[in-house]
N, C-alpha and C positions, 0 to 999 in steps of 0.2 A: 245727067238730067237731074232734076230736082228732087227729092226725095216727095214734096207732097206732092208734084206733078204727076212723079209713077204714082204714088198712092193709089190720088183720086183716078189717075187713066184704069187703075186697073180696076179698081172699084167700080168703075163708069163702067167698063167693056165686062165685069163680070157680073154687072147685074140683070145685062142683056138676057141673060136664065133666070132671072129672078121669077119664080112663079107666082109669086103676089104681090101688088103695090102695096106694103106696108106704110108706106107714109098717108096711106090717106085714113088711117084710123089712128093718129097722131092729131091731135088736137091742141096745141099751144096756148090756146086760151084757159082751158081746165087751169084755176085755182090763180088765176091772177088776179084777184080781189085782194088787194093788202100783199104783195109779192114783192121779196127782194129786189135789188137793183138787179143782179144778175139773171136773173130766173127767166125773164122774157126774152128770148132770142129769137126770135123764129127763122131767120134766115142765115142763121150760123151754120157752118159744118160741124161735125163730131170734133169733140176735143181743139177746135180752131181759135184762131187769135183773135181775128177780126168776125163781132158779135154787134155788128149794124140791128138795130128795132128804135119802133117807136118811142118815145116818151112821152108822157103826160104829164108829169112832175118831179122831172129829173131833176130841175134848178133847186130842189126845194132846202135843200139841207139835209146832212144825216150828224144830228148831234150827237152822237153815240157812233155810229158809223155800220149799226147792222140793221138802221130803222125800213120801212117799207116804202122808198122811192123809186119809179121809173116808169114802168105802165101798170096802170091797176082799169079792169076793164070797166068798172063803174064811171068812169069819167069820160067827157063827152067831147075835148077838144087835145090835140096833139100838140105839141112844144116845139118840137126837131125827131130828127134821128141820129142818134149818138152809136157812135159805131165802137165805143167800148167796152164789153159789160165784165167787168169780174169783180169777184172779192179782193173791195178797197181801188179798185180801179173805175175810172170810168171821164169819157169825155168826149171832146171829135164830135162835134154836133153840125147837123147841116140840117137846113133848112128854106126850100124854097118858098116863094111868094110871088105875088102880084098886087100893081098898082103900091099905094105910097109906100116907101120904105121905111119901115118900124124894126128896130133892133135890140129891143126886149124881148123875151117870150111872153109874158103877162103871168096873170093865175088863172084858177080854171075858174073863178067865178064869176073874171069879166075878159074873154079871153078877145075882144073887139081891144082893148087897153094894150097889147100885146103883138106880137107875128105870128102865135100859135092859132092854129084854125078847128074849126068845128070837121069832127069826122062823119062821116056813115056807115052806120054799124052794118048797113047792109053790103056793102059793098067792100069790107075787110075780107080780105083769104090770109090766113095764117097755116103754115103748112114747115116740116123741116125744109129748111133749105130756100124758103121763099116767102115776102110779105108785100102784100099790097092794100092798097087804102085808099079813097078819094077824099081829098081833099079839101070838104064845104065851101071855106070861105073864098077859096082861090080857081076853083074848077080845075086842078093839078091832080092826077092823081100820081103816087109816089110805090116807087116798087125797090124792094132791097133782094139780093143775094148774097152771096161769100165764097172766095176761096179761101185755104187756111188765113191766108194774112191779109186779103183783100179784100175789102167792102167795093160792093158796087151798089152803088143807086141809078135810078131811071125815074126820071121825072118827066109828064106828058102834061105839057102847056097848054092852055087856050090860048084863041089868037090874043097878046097883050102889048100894046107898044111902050109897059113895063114889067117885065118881069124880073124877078130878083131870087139870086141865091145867095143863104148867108150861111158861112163858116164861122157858128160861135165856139171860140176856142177856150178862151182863157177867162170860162166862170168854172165853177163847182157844179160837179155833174154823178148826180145816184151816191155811191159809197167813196168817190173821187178824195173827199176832204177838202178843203179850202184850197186856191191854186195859192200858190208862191210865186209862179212867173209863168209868160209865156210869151208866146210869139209867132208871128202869122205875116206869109210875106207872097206877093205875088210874083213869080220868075219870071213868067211870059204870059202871053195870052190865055194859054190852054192848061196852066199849072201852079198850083199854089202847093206850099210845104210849110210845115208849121212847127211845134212842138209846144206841150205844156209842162208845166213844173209843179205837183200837189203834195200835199201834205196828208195821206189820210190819217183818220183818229187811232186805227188800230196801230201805224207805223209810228205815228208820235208816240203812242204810248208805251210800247215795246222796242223801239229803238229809237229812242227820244234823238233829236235834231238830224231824220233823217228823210229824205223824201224820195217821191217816187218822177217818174218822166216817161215820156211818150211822145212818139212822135209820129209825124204822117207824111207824103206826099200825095196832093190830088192831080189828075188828070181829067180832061173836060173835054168832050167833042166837038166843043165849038170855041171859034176863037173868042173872048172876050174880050172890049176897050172900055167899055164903062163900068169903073169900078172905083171902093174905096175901101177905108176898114172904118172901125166904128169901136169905142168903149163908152160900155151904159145905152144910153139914149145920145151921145155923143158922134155927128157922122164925120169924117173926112174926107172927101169928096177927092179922087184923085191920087188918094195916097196909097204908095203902093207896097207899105212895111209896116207893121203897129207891134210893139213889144208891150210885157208886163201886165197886172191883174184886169180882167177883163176885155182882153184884144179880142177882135172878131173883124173879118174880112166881108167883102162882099162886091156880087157880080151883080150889073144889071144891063138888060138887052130889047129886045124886040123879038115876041116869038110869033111864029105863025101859027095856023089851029092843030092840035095834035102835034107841036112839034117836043121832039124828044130831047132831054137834057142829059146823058150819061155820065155818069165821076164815077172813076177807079180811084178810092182810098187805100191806099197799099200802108198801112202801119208797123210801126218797130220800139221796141220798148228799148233800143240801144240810141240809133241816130236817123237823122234827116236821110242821109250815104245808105243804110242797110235799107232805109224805106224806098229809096230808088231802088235797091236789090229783086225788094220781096217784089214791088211792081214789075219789073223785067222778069221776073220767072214765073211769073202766076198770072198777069194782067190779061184778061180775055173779054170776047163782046159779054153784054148782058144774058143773052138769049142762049149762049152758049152755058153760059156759065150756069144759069137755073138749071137747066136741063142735066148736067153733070153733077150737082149739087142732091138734084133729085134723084138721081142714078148711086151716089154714095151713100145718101141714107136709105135709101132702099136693101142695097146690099148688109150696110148695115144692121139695118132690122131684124133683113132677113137670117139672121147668126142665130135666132131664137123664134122659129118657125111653130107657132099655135093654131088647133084644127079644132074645130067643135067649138062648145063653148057660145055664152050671149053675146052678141054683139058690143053692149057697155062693156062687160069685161076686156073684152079684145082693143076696146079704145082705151082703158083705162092703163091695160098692160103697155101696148107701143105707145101710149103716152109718160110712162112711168121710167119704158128704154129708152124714150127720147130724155128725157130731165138727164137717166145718168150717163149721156155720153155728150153732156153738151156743160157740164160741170165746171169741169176745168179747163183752161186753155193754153194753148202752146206758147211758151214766152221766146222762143228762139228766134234768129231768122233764117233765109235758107241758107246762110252761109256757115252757121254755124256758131254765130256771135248771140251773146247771152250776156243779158245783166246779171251784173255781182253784187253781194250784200253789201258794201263799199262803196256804192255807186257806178264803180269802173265796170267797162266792157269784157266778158272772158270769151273764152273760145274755144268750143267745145269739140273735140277729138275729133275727127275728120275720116271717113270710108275712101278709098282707094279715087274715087270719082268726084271726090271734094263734098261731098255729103256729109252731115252730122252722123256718127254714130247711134244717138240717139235724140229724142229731142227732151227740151226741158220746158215745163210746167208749171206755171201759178198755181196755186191751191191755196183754199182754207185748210184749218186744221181738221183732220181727219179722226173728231172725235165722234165716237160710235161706227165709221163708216166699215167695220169689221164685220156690221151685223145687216152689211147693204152693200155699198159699192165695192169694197173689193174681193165680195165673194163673187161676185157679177163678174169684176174683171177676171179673177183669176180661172173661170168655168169658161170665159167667152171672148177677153181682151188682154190674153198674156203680156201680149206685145206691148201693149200701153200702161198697163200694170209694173213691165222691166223697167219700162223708160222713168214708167215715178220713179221705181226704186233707184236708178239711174240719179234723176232729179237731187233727191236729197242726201247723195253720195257726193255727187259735187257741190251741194251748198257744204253739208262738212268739210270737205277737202277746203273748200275757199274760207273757213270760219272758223273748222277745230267743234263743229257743236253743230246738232240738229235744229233746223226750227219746226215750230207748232203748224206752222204756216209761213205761206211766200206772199209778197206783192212783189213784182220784179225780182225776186232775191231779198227782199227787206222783211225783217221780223214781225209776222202781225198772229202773233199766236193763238189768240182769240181766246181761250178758257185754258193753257196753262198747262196741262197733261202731258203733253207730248206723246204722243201714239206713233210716232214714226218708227220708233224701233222695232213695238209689234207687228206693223204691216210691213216690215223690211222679213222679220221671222217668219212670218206665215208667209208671205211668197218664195222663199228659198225652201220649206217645208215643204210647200206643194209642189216644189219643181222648178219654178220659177230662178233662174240664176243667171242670166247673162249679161255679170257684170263682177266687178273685183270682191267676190266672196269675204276674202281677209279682209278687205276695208269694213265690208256690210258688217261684218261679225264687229269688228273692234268699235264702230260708229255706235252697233246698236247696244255694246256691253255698258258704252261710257254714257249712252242715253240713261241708263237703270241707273249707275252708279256712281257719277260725277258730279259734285257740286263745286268743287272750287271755282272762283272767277267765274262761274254758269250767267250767263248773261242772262235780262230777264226773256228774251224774244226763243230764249229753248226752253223754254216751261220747266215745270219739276222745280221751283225754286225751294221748294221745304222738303224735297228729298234727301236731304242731309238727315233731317230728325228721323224722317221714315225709315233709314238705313240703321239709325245708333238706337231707336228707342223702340222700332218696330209700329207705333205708329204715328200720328203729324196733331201734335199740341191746339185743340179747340181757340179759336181765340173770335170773343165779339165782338172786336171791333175790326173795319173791314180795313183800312188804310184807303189806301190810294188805289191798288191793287190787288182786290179781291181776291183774286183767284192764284196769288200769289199768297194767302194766307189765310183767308176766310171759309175754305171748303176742304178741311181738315178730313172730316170722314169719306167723302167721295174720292179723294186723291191716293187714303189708304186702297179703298178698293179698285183705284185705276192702276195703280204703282205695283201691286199685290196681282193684278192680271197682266201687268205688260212685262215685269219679271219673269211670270212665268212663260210667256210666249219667247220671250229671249234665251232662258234655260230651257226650253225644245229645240232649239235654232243649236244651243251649246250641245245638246247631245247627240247632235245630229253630226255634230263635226268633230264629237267624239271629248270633249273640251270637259271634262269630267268636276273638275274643282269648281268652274263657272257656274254646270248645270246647279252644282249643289247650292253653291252661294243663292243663287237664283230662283229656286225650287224652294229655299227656305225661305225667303223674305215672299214667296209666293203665296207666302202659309200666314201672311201680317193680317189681312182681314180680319181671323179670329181673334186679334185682341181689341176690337172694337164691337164683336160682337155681345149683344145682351143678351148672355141666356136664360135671364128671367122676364125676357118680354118676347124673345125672339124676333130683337130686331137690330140694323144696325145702329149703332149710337157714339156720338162724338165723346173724347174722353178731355179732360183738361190738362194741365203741364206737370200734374201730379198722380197721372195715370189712373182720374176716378172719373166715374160716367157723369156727363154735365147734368146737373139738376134742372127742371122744371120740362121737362123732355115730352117735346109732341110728336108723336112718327109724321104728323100732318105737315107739321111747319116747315115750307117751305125758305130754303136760301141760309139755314142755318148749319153750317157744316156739310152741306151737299151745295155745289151747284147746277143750280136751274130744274133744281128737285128735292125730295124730301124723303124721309127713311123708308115711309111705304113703298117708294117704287126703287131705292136706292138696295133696301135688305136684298135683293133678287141679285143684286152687282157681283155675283161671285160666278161668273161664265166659265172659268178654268175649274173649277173642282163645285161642280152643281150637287153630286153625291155626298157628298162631305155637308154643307147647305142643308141638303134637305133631312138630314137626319140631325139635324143642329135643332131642327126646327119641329121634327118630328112629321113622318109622312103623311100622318093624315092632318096634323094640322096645316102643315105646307100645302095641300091641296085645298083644303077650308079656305086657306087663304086668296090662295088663286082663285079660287070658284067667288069669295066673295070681293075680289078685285075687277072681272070682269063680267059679272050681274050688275055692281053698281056702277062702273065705269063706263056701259051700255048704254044706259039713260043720260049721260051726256056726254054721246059721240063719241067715246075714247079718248077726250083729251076735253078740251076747254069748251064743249058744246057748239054754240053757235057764237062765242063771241068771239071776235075777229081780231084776234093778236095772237104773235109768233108765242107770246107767255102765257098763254089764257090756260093751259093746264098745267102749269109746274107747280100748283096748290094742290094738284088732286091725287086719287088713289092710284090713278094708271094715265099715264101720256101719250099717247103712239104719237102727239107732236114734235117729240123733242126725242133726242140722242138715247138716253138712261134706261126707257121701258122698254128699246123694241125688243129684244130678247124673252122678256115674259112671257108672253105668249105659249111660247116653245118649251117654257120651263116641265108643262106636263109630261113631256116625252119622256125627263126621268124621275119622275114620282108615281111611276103606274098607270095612268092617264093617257096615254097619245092620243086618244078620240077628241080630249079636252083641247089640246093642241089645233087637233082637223077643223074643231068646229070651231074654234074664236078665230085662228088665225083666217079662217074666210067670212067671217062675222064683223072684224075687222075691213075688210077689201071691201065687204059689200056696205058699210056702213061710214066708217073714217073716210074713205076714198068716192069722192067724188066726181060726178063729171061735168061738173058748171063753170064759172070762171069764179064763182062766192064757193060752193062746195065742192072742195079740189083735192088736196090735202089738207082734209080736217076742213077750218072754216077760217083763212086767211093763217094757217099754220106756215111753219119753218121747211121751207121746203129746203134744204141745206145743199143745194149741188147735187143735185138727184139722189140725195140718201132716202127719202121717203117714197121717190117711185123705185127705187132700186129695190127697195125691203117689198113692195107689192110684186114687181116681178118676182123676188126669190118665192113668196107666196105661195103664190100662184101656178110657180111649174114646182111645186111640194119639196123642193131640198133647200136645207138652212144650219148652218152650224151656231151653235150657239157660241161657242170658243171661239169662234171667225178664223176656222181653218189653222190655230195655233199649234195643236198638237203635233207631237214628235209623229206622228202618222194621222194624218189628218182624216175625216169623216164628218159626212152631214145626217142631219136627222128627216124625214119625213114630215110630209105636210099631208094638204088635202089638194091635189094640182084642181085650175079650175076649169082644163081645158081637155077633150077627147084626146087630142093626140099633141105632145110637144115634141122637137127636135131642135137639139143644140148642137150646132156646126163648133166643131172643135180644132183648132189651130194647127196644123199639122208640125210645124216648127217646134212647136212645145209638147203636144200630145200624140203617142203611137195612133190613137181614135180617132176615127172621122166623126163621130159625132154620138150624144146621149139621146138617146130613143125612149120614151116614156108616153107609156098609151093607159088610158083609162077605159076599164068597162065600167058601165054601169050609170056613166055621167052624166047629169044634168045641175045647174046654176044652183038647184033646190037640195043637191045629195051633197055633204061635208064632209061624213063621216067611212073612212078605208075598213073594212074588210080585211082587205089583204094585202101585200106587196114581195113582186117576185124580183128577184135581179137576177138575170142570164138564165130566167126560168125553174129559178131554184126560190122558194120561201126566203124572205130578208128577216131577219130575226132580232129582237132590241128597237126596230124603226131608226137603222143607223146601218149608213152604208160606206165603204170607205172610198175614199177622193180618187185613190188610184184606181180600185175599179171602174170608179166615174169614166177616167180621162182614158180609160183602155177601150171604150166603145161599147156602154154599158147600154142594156134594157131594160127598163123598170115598166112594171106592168101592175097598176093600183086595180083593185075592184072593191067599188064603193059600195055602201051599206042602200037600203032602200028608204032608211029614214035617219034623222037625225038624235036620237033619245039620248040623253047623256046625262040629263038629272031625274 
């Protein structure tokens, strides 16, 4: 049997106990004002391939390739439904209609120009697992599902004695990049299969002259004979094959009133052949398939059981579980076939039943996501946590080198860092192992310490200097490649923190010469630090601090940040930090980082870009500040900790489609609902679970009673019990905290007491007074 077929069966028949419909305080529209291409799913499955939603201005371009295209809820008329969302991916567009056939989409400001149709905002349900919509101009209304690899659509006709459905394949679609080629061909009546060929900006520019591919087969419940394809405005009437930029297919019929159109899209980032696969093993009615859809995230959700508590929070929390479990998606097929950074097909280790051992993954680069997503996974989705690690075991086995990030297997590094080795340490640390230790240790030592031939798509390209000189030579001009040489001082303190999570990894395997190498170059921070300003500061190729030096100025030796929120970057040795800095000024600072970072919102205010706070004093929109917050727990303070970190939830975190995350902020693959959920049930490491013995700090949880279903495979525990007295929306501030009934002392508990089946038991203060 399939491997997602048991999945979702079991998921489906075990949700049958589920004791709350978690999906329905799941709202997908929260913060989709200005929202990545990937970000709007609504009818995906957890972690799935196939990510069918609306689009509003998918066509539009991403000149840069991380701009804000695909549905943004302020717009008032729909394009298609593109059934592929990921980072640098994206395309498979369908689109029904009626009456004359128009094979443009138009723009949104004269959308009669176009085949895109006016929506009703009334008439939208957006839900995991399920989207529907009516369709203004055409009286159609249009519904989306998903199995892991299958999109399914339903389209409900008026009586029309033209209706039309159109497969636009081969434009540029969200973060896609411009196509290269493509092609769209009809088999029979009932079946079209395609493929496109793109270029995205991140892949061009990290592994210049390479591209990405995709492919589909559809399936249609009804026969078709009128048909043609079409490129531009261009139709051919009768033809039944169209290659190359701009191809798009299309059906046209006779429908009766409420007659239903169904297409099973079954996709494959390898071939046409594996997309016939993924269909044969997954392909199911519609009716069937929502209902199971809704049964999987249900069960889902339910992994992270919250009691008490306002009702916004409860929406804002399973909306924040839902962003991180729909992040990334599965690039395999069920055979086991996996694209390679080379372009060619591999094939991935096979279980006894012909199943994948594991499955493999698309991903952005995973920077920050230590201080969100994979503390989330490692407390709640071991399993899918191994398979990354999995993931980027086999891109190095196929390459000799990590990348930042995946499209298909193609380098799209994004910022440069490379964080793969530390999230390979911290899940072996926590426990996390089922997979070739030796490889993971030797992948992640050569992450820290390899430059030769370093290809640019494994980041770390100036970690040659950071190793010989201890820190990376300032330089003003930015090249071609920024983040390959312009973010001198932020790369010492990411190089300086992912050392050390690799020297935990070494000492844990007992690797003593490693840990040291490791453990020293962990200690490079301090040669950039200023300690006549108490900040960090870029140094020049003569190892003296750059003149004319603003902590403010942003993009100068940090990236997508600046020294104020950067000096905080030292997460492995906070202790050290704050006596650099001096304790009570270290708290001065905090205290006046988020008083005036309050007054606008935590991040860029109200104005509506993923950058609108990388000038400021404190970001909760971007990667670099989320850890802040948390800094008080070791400088005396943890109440300071209880009360911003839910100051932040109630304030940063909104529940509109404009005030979402922040105000049209970065919502990166659920790293910003992820960091609300950690929040919110009060545990958070700041070190992202690196340490040779791992431990989280205390928060302020914002809910009476939480319960974390714990994975029996990995952990002896059935699950973390965490009850609050005393709680209500308006109390922040703990009191006290017991674990297994005993006083927690430090506001630091360690991981393996976690996973053994711990009780924590907060008793909150009656007021909040802190200054």
């Amino acid at each position: 049997m399939n491997y997602f077929l048991l999945f979702g069966s079991l998921l489906f028949f075990g949700s049958c106990n589920t004791k709350e419909d978690l999906v329905s305080y799941v709202d997908p529209n929260i913060g989709t004002a200005h929202s990545r291409w990937f970000f709007y799913t609504p009818a995906a499955l957890p972690f799935g391939m196939a990510k069918p939603a609306p689009s509003t201005n998918g066509h539009y371009g991403n000149k840069w390739g991380w701009e804000a295209v695909g549905y943004d809820d302020r717009h008032e008329s729909i394009e298609g439904f593109a059934n592929v969302h990921e980072f640098q991916l994206g395309g498979i567009v369908l689109m029904p209609t009626t009456g004359k056939l128009i094979t443009t989409p138009g723009e949104l400001e004269n959308p009669d120009l176009g085949y895109r149709s006016r929506f009703n905002k009334e008439t939208e349900i957006a839900q995991p697992g399920y989207y529907k919509v009516d369709l203004a101009d055409y009286e159609i209304t249009a519904e989306l599902t998903a199995t892991q690899r299958v999109a399914i659509h339903q389209y409900t006709y008026p009586a029309n004695k033209k209706a039309n459905l159109l497969f636009d394949i081969g434009n540029q679609q969200g973060e896609s990049g411009k196509v290269v080629n493509a092609e769209v061909k009809k088999v029979d009546d009932f079946t079209v299969e395609a493929w496109v060929e793109t270029a995205p900006e991140y892949v061009k520019k990290y592994q210049k002259g390479s591209t990405v591919s995709m492919y589909f087969v559809a399936k249609l419940n009804k026969a078709m004979t009128d048909f043609g394809s079409f490129r531009g405005d261009s139709i051919f009437t009768n033809q039944s094959e169209i290659s190359g930029k701009g191809a798009g297919f299309y059906f046209s019929f006779t429908t009766k009133k409420k007659e239903i159109i169904e297409v099973q899209v079954a996709l494959s980032y390898t071939s046409v052949e594996n997309a016939y696969k993924n269909l044969e093993a997954e392909a199911k009615p519609f009716a069937q398939t929502k209902e199971e859809a809704n049964g999987i995230w249900n069960t889902e959700l339910n992994k992270i059981l919250v009691k008490g508590g306002s009702e916004t929070d409860k929406t804002k929390f399973y909306t924040g579980l839902y962003h991180a479990l729909l992040g990334r998606g599965v690039a395999n097929d069920v055979n086991g076939a996996y694209p390679k950074n080379d372009g060619s097909v591999g094939q991935l280790p096979l279980k006894k039943d012909g199943t994948p051992q594991f499955n493999f993954y698309n991903t952005d680069a995973v920077w920050g996501a230590f201080w969100n997503l994979t503390q989330l996974w490692t407390l709640v989705w071991p399993e899918y946590y191994n398979d990354f690690v999995q993931t980027h075991l086999q891109v190095y086995k196929d390459t000799g080198w990590f990348s930042d990030g995946l499209a298909n297997s193609r380098y799209v590094s994004g910022v440069g860092t490379n964080y793969v080795g530390l999230i390979i340490a911290s899940a072996y640390n926590c426990g996390i192992r089922n997979y070739d230790t030796d490889l993971a240790f030797e992948s992640a030592l050569a992450n820290e310490l390899a430059w030769e031939n370093r290809p640019l798509g494994a980041g770390k390209m100036d970690v040659k200097s950071f190793l010989e000189n201890g820190f990376i030579p300032h330089q003003e001009e930015w090249g071609d490649i920024p983040e390959a040489s312009a973010f001198s001082a932020s790369h010492v303190l990411e190089y300086s923190f992912s050392a050390h999570a690799v020297a935990q990894f070494a000492k844990k395997l007992n690797k003593t010469s490693e840990a040291n190498l490791l453990s020293k170059l962990s200690g490079s921070w301090q040669n950039i630090f200023d300690s006549s300003t108490g900040f960090i500061r870029p140094k020049n190729e003569n190892g003296v601090f750059i003149s004319n030096f603003d902590p403010l100025e942003a993009w100068r030796g940090f990236q997508e940040g600046n020294s104020w929120q950067y000096s905080f970057y030292v997460p492995h040795d906070v202790p050290n930090l704050v006596s650099k800095i001096g304790q009570d000024r270290f708290n001065e600072r905090l205290d006046s980082i988020f008083i005036t970072s309050q007054k606008n919102g935590f991040g860029g205010g109200k104005e509506i870009d993923a950058f609108a706070g990388v000038k400021t004093i404190y970001n909760h929109g971007n990667q670099p500040s989320l850890h802040i917050p948390w800094l008080y727990n070791f400088s005396g303070e943890p109440e300071k900790t209880q009360f911003w970190t839910r100051t932040i939830c109630n304030e940063f975190y909104g529940a509109d489609p404009i005030h979402g995350y922040g105000y049209g902020q970065d919502e990166d693959q659920g790293q910003l609902g992820a960091w609300y959920v950690m929040a919110s049930i009060g545990l958070f490491d700041v070190a992202g679970l690196t340490s040779e013995n791992p431990s989280m700090q205390t928060g302020s949880p914002a809910f009476d009673e939480i319960t974390i279903q714990l994975n029996s495979d990995y952990y002896s525990g059935k699950s973390i019990q965490i009850k609050v007295e005393n709680n209500s929306p308006e109390r922040f501030l703990v009191e006290s905290v017991k674990l297994n009934g005993k006083d927690l002392e430090n506001n630091v508990v360690l991981f393996k007491d976690l996973i053994e089946g711990a009780k924590l038991e907060f008793k909150k203060k009656e007021n909040n007074d802190i200054y």
